[in-house]
TORKOL-4160 file (C-alpha; in steps of 0.2 Angstrom, whole numbers, padded with zeros to 4 digits, m for minus):
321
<pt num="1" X="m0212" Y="m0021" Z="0167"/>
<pt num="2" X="m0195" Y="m0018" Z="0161"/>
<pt num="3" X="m0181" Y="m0004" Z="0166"/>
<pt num="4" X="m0173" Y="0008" Z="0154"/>
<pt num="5" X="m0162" Y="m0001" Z="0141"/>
<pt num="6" X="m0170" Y="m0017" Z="0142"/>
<pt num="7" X="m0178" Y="m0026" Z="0129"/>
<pt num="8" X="m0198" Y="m0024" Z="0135"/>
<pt num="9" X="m0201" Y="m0042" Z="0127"/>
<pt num="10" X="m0187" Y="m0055" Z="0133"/>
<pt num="11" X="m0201" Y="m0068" Z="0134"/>
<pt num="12" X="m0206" Y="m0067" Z="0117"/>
<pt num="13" X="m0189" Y="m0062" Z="0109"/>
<pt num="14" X="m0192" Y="m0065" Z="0091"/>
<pt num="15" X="m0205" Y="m0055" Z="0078"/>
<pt num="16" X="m0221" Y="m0062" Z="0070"/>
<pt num="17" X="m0216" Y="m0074" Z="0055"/>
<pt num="18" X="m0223" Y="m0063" Z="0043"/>
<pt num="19" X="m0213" Y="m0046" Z="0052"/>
<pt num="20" X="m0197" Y="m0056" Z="0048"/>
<pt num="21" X="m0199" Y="m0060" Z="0031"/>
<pt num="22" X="m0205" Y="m0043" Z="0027"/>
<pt num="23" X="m0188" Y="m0037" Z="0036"/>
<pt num="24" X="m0181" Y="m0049" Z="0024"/>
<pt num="25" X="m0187" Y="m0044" Z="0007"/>
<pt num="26" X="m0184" Y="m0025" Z="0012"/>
<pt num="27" X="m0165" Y="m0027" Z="0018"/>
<pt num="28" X="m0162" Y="m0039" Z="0002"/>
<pt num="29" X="m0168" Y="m0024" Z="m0009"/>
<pt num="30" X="m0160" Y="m0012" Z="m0001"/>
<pt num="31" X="m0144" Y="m0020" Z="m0003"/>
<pt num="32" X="m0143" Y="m0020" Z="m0021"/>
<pt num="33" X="m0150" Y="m0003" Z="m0023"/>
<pt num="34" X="m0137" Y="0004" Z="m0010"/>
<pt num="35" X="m0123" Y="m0006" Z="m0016"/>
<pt num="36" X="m0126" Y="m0002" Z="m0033"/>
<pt num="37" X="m0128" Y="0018" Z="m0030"/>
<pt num="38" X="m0112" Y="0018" Z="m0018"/>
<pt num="39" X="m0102" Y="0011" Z="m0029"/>
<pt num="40" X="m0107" Y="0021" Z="m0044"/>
<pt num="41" X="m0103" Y="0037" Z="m0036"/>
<pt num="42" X="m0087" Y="0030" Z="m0029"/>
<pt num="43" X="m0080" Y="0023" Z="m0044"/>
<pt num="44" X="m0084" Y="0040" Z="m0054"/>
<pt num="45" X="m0075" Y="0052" Z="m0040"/>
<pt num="46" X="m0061" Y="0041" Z="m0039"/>
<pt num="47" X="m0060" Y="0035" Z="m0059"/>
<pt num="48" X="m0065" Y="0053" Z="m0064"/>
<pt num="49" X="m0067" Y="0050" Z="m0081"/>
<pt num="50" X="m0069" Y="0070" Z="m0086"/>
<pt num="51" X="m0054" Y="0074" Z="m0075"/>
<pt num="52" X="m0067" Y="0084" Z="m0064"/>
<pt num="53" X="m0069" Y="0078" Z="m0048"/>
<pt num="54" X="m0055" Y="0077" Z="m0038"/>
<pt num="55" X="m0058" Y="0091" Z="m0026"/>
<pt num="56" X="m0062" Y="0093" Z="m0006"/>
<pt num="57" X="m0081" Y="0092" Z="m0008"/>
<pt num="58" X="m0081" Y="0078" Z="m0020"/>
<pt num="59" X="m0069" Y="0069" Z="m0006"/>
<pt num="60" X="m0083" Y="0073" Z="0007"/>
<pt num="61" X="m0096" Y="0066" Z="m0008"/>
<pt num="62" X="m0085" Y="0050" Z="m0008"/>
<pt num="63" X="m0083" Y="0049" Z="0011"/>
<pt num="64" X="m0101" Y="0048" Z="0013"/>
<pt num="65" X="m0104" Y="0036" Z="0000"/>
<pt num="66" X="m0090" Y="0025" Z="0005"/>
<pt num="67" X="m0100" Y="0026" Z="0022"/>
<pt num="68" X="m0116" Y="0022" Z="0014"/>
<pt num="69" X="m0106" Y="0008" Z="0002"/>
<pt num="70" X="m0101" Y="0001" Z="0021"/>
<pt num="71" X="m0118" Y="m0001" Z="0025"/>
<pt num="72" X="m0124" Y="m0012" Z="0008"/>
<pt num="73" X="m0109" Y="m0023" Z="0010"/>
<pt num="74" X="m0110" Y="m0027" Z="0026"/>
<pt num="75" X="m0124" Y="m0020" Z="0036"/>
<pt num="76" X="m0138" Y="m0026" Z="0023"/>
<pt num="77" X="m0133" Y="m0044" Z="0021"/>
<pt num="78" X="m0133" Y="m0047" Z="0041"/>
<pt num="79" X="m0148" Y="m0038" Z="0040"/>
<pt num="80" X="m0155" Y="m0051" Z="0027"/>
<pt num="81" X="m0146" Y="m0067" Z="0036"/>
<pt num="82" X="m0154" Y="m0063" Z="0055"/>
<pt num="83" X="m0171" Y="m0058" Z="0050"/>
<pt num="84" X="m0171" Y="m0072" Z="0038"/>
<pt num="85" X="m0168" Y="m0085" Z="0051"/>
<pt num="86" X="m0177" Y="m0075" Z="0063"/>
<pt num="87" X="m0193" Y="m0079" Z="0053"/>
<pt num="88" X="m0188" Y="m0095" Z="0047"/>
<pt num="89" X="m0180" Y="m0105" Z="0061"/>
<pt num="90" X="m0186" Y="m0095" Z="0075"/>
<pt num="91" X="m0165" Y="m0091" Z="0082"/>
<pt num="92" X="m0152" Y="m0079" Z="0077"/>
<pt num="93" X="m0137" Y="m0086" Z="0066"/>
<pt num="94" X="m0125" Y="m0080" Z="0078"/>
<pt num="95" X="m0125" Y="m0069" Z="0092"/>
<pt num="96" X="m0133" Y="m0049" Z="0088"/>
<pt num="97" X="m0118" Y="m0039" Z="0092"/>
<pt num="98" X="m0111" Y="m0046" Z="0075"/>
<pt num="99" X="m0126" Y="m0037" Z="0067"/>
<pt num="100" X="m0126" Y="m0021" Z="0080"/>
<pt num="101" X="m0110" Y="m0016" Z="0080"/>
<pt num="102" X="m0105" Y="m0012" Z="0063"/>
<pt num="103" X="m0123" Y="m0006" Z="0062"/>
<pt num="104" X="m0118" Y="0009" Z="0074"/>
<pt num="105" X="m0101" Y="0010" Z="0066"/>
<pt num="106" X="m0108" Y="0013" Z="0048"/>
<pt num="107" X="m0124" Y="0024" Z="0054"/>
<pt num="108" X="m0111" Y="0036" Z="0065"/>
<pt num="109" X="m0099" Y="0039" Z="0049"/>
<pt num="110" X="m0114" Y="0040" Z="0037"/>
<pt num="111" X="m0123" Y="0054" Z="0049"/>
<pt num="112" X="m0107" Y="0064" Z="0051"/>
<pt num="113" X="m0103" Y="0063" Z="0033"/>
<pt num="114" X="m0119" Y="0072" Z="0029"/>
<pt num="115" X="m0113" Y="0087" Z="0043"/>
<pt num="116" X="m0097" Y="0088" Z="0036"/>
<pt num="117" X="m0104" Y="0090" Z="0019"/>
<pt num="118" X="m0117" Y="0104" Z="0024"/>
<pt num="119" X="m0100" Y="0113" Z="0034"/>
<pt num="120" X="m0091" Y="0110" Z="0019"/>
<pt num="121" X="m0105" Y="0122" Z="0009"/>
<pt num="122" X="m0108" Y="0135" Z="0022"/>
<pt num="123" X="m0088" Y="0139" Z="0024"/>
<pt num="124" X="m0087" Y="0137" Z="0002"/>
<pt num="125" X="m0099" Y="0151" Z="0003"/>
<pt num="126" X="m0100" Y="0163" Z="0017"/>
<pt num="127" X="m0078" Y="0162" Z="0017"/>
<pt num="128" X="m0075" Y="0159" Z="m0001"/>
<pt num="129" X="m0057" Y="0164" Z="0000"/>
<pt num="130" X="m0053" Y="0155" Z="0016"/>
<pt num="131" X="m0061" Y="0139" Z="0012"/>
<pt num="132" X="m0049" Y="0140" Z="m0005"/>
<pt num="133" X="m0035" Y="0142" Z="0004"/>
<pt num="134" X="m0036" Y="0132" Z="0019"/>
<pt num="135" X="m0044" Y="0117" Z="0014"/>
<pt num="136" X="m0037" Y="0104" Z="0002"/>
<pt num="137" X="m0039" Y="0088" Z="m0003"/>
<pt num="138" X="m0027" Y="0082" Z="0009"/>
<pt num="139" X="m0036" Y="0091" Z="0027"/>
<pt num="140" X="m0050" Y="0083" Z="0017"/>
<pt num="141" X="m0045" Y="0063" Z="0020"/>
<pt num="142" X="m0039" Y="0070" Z="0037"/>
<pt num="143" X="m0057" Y="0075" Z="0042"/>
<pt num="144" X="m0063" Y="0057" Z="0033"/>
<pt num="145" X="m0053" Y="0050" Z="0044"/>
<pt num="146" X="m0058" Y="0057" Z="0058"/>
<pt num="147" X="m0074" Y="0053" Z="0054"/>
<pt num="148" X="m0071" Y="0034" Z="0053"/>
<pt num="149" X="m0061" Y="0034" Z="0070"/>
<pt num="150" X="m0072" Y="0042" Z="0080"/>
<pt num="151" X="m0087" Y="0032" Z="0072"/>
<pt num="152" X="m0078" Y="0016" Z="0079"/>
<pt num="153" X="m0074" Y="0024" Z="0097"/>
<pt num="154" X="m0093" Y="0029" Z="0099"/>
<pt num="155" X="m0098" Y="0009" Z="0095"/>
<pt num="156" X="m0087" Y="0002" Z="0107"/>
<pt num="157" X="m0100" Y="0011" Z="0119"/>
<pt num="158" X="m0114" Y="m0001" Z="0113"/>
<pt num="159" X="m0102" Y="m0017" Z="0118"/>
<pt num="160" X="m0103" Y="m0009" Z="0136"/>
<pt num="161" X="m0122" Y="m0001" Z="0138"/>
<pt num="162" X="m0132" Y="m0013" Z="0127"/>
<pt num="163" X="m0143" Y="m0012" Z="0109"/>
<pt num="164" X="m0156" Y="m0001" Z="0116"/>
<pt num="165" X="m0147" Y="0012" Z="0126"/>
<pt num="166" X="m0133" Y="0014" Z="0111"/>
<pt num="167" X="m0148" Y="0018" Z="0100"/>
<pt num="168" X="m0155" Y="0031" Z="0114"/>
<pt num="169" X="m0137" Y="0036" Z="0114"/>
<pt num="170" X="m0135" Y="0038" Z="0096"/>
<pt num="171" X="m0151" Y="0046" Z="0094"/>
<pt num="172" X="m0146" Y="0060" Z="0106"/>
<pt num="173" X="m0129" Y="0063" Z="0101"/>
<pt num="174" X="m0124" Y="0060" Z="0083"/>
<pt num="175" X="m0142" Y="0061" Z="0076"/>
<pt num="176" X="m0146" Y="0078" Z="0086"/>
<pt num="177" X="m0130" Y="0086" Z="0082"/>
<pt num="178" X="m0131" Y="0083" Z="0064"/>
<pt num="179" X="m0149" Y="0089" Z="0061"/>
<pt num="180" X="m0143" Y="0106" Z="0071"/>
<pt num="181" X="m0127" Y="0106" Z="0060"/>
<pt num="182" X="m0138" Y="0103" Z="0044"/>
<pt num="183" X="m0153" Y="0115" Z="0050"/>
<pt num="184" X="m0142" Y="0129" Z="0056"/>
<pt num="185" X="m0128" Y="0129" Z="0039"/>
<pt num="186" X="m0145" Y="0129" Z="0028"/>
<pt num="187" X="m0151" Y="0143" Z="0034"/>
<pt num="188" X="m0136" Y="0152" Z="0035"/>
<pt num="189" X="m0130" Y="0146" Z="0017"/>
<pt num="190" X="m0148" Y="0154" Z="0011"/>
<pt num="191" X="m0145" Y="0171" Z="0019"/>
<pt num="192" X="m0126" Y="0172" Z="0012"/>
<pt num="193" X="m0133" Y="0170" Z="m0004"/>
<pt num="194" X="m0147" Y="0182" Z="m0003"/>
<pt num="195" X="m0134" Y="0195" Z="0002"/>
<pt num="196" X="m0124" Y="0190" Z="m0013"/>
<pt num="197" X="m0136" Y="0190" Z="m0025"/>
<pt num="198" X="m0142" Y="0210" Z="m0017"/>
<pt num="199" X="m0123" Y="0214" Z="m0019"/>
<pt num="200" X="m0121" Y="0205" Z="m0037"/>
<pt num="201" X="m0138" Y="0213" Z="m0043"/>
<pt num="202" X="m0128" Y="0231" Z="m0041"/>
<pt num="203" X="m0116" Y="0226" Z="m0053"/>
<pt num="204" X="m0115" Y="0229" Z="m0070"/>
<pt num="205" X="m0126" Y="0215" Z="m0078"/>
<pt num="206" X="m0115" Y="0214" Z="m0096"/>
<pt num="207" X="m0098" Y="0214" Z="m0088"/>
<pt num="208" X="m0090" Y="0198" Z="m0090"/>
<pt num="209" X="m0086" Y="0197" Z="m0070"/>
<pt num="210" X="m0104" Y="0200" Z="m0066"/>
<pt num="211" X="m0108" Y="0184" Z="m0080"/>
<pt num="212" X="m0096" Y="0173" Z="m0069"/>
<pt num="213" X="m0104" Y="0181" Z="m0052"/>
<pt num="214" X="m0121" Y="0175" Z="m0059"/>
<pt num="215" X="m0115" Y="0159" Z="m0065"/>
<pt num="216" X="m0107" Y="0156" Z="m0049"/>
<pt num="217" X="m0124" Y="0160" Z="m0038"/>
<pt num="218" X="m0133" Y="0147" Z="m0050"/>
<pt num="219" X="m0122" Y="0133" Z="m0045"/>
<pt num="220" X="m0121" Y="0139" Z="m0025"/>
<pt num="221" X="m0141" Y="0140" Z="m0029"/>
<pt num="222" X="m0140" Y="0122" Z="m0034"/>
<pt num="223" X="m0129" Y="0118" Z="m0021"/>
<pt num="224" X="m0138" Y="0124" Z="m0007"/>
<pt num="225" X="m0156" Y="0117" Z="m0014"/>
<pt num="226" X="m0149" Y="0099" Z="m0014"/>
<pt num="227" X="m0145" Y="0103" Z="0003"/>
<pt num="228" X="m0163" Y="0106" Z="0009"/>
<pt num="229" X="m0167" Y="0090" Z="m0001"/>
<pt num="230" X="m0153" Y="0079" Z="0011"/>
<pt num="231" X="m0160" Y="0091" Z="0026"/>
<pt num="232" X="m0179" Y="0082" Z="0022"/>
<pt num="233" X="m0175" Y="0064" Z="0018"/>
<pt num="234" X="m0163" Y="0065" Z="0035"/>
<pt num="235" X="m0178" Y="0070" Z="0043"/>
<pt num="236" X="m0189" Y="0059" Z="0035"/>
<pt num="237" X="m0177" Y="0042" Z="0039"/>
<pt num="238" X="m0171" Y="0050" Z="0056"/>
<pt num="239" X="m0185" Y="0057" Z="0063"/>
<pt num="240" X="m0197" Y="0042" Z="0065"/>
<pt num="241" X="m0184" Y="0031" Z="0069"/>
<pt num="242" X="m0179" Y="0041" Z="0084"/>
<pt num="243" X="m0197" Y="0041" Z="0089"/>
<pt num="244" X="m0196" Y="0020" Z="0088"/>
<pt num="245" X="m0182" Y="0022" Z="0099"/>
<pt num="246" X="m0192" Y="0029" Z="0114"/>
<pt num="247" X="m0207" Y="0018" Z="0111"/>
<pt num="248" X="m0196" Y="0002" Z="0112"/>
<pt num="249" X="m0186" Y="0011" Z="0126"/>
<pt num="250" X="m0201" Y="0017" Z="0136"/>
<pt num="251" X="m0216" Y="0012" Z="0133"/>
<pt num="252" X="m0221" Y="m0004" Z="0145"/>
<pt num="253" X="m0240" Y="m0007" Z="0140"/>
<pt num="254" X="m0235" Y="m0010" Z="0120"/>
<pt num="255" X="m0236" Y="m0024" Z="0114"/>
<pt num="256" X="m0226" Y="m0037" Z="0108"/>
<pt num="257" X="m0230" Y="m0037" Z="0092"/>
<pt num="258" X="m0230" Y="m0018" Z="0090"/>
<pt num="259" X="m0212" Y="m0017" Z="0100"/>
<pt num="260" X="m0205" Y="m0029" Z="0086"/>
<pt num="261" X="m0211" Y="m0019" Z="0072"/>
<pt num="262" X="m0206" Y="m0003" Z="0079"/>
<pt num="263" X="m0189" Y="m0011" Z="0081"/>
<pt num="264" X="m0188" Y="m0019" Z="0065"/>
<pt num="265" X="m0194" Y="m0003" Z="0055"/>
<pt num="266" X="m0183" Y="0010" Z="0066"/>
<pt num="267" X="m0168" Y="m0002" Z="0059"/>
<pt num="268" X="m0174" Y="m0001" Z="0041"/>
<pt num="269" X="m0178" Y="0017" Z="0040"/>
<pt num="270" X="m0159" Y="0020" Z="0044"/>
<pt num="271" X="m0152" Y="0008" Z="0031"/>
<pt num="272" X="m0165" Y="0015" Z="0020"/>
<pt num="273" X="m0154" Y="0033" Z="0022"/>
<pt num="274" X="m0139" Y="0025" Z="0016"/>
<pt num="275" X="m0148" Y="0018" Z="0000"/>
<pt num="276" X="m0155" Y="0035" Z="m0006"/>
<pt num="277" X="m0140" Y="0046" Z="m0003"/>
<pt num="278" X="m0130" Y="0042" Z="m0017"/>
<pt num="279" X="m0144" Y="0045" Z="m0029"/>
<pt num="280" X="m0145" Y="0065" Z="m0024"/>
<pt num="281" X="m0127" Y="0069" Z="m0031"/>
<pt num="282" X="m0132" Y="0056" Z="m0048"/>
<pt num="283" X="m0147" Y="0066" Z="m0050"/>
<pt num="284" X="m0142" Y="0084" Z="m0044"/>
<pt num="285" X="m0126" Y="0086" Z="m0047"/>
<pt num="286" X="m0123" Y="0087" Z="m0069"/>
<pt num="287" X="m0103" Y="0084" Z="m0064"/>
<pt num="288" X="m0104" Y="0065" Z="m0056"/>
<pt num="289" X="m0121" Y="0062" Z="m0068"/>
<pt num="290" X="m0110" Y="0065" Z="m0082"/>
<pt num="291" X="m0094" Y="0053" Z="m0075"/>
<pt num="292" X="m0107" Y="0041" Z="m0068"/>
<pt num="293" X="m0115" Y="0038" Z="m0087"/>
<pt num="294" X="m0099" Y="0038" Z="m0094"/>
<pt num="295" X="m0093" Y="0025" Z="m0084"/>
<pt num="296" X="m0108" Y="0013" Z="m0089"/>
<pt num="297" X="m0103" Y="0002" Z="m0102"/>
<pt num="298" X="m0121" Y="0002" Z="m0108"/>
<pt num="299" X="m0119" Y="0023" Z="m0113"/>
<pt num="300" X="m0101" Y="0020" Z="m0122"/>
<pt num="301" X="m0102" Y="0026" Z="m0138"/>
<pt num="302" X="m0116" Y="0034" Z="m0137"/>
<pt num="303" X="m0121" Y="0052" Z="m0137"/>
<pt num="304" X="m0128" Y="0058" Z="m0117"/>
<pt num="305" X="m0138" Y="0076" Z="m0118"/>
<pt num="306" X="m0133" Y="0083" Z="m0101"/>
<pt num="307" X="m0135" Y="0101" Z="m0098"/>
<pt num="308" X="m0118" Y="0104" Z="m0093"/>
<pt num="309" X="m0113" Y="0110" Z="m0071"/>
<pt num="310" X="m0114" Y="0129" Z="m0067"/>
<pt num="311" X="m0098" Y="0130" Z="m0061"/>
<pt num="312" X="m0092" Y="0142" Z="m0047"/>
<pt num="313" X="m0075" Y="0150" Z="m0052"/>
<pt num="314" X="m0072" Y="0155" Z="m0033"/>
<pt num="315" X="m0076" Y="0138" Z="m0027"/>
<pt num="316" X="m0064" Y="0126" Z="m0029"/>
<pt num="317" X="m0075" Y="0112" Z="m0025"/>
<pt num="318" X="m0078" Y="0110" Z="m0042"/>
<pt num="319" X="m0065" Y="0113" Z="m0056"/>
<pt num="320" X="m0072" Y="0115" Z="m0075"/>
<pt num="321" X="m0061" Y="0103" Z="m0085"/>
C-alpha cells in the first residue's frame, strides 16, 4: 500500500503496450491540431490583417493561445516521444521531469489565461468606462507576464514535492481558482446584461443611440455566450482529470492497469484543452475568423461571406476598422 504522493504501481512502472500506443496516436493528433489552431490565432492577432485586433482582450486572446501554442510545440511531442518508447521499448527516453515540468508550466499559464480573459469581460461590461480608461494594451502584456512568471514559480514546486502531489496541487489551487473565477464572472456578466438590456429597452428604439446601445448588447451577448461555451469544455477537460488525480493519489485496491489509464487519460484530457481553445475565438468571434481566412493562402482572391462582428462602441476591446 502506498502513501500519499506516491506512485501506487512502482513495481509495474510502465502501462499495457496497447495503453502506450494509444497515448501515442492521441498526443501525435493533438499536436498538429493544437499547433495548427495556436498558431492561426496568433499570427492573425499579431499580423492583423483588417487592422482590427490589436486591443487588450485580443492580447488576452493571444496570451492564451500562445500558452496553448507552448503546449503543441513542446508538451505534445514529449508527450509522443515517452509514451512511444514507453510502449515500445518498455523505458523512458530520459528522465520524466523533462516531460512534467513544462507540463505544469504550460497548464498553469493556459488555466490562468482562460481567468484573465473571463475578468477581462466582467470588468468590459459591468465598468465599461473604467475598463476604457484603465486598461491598455500595455497593463495587458504586464498581466501576460505575470501570468507566465508565476506559472514557472508554481512548477518549481513539482521539482520539490513530486508528479503526483504537484498534480493534487495543481488541481486544488490553479484549477479551483479558475473554475470560481470562470463561474462567478459568468454569472455576474449575465445579470449585468439583463439589467442593461431592462435599462436599454426604456429608451427610445429609433434613436441612433439606442441602435448603437442594442448593437453593443448583441456583441456583449456574444461575448458572454462564448464564455459559457469555455466555462463547459473547462469543465468537461478539467473536471475528470481532477477526478483521475484522486484515484491515482488514493485509491490503494486499483489496479495497475486501471492506475496507468487513469494517469495516462488525466494527462491527455488537459492537453486536449489546449487543442480546442483556439477554435472558440475561429468560430465565435467574426473579427479573428475574418483575419484567420484572410491569412490562408488557400482564401486569397477570393470572396469569404462572413457576417460582419457586432461591435461594441463602449468597449474598446474590439475597434471597428
Amino acid at each position: 500500500m502506498s502513501s500519499f504522493g506516491e506512485y501506487p504501481c512502482v513495481n509495474v512502472p510502465f502501462a499495457p503496450v496497447y495503453v502506450a500506443f494509444t497515448s501515442t496516436a492521441i498526443s501525435a493528433v493533438m499536436c498538429l491540431v493544437t499547433v495548427t489552431g495556436n498558431t492561426m490565432v496568433v499570427l492573425a492577432i499579431f499580423i492583423d490583417p483588417n487592422k482590427e485586433l490589436k486591443t487588450p482582450f485580443n492580447f488576452f486572446v493571444a496570451n492564451l493561445a500562445i500558452c496553448d501554442l507552448f503546449v503543441g510545440i513542446v508538451q505534445d511531442p514529449l508527450s509522443v516521444t515517452y509514451h512511444y518508447f514507453e510502449g515500445s521499448e518498455r523505458r523512458f527516453p530520459a528522465a520524466r521531469y523533462y516531460l512534467h515540468f513544462p507540463y505544469f508550466i504550460s497548464c498553469t499559464a493556459s488555466v490562468l489565461s482562460l481567468a484573465a480573459l473571463t475578468v477581462d469581460r466582467y470588468w468590459a461590461i459591468t465598468s465599461p468606462l473604467s475598463y476604457r480608461l484603465k486598461l491598455n494594451s500595455k497593463r495587458a502584456g504586464f498581466v501576460a507576464a505575470g501570468i507566465w512568471a508565476f506559472a514557472v514559480m508554481f512548477s518549481f514546486v513539482y521539482l520539490l514535492i513530486g508528479y503526483l502531489k504537484c498534480a493534487f496541487v495543481f488541481a486544488h489551487t490553479a484549477i479551483l481558482a479558475t473554475f470560481l473565477i470562470m463561474l462567478f464572472t459568468y454569472f455576474k456578466i449575465v445579470w449585468a446584461l439583463k439589467h442593461q438590456i431592462l435599462q436599454w429597452e426604456m429608451t427610445e428604439s429609433g434613436s441612433a443611440d439606442s441602435q448603437a446601445k442594442r448593437q453593443a448588447i448583441k456583441w456583449e451577448q456574444k461575448v458572454s455566450k462564448t464564455c459559457l461555451i469555455m466555462l463547459a469544455v473547462f469543465l468537461a477537460s478539467y473536471l475528470p482529470s481532477c477526478v483521475l488525480i484522486y484515484f491515482t493519489n488514493l485509491c490503494s485496491s486499483c489496479s495497475c492497469g486501471f492506475i496507468h489509464v487513469a494517469r495516462d487519460v488525466h494527462f491527455m484530457l488537459i492537453l486536449a484543452n489546449s487543442a480546442v481553445n483556439p477554435f472558440l475565438y475561429a468560430w465565435r468571434f467574426d473579427n479573428i475568423r475574418k483575419a484567420i481566412v484572410k491569412l490562408l493562402p488557400c482564401c486569397r482572391g477570393h470572396r469569404i461571406h462572413i457576417l460582419p462582428a457586432c461591435m461594441n462602441p463602449t468597449d474598446n476591446s474590439i475597434s471597428s476598422k
